[in-house]
N, C-alpha and C positions, 0 to 999 in steps of 0.2 A: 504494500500500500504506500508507503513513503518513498523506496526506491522507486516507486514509478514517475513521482512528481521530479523528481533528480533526476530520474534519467535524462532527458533532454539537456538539462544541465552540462552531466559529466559528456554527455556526447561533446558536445559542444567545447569544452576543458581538453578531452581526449583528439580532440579534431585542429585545435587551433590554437595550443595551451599559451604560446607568449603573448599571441591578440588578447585571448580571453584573461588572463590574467591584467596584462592590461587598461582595460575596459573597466574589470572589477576595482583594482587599485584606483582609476581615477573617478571609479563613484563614491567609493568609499572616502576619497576627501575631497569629495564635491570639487573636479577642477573642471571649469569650462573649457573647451575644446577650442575656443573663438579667441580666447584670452592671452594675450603677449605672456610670457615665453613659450606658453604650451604650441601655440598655433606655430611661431617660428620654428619649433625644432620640429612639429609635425612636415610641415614644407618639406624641412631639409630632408627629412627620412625618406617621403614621397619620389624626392628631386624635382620639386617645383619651388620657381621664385619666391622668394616673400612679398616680393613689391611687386605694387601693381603696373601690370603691362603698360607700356607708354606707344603711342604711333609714332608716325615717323617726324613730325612736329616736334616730339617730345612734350606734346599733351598728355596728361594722366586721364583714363577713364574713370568715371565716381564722382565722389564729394571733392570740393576742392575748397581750400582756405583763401577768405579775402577778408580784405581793411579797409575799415570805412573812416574817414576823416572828418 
């Protein structure tokens, strides 16, 4: 009766144990995934930039900062 509600669990542990581990660790102290340094070092694992794409202008896509006088 209880092994069956774990099962899925351990699958999942047995299937992919350093993601899942992982995942577990960063719920357990609540770190957001979006959040500086978490999000940089995820990039870097990926091998995706951290900064965002620029065209050939060297315009940035997104928000962009401005000052008003």
């Amino acid at each position: 009766m209880f092994t069956d509600e774990l099962s899925p669990l351990l699958k999942e542990l047995a299937s992919q144990p350093v993601a899942f581990l992982g995942g577990f660790v960063s719920g357990i102290l609540r770190l957001n995934l979006t959040d500086e340094p978490v999000k940089s070092w995820l990039d870097k694992q990926a091998g995706r930039p951290s900064t965002p794409p620029t065209d050939t202008n060297g315009h940035q896509d997104g928000p962009q900062s401005i000052t008003i006088d």
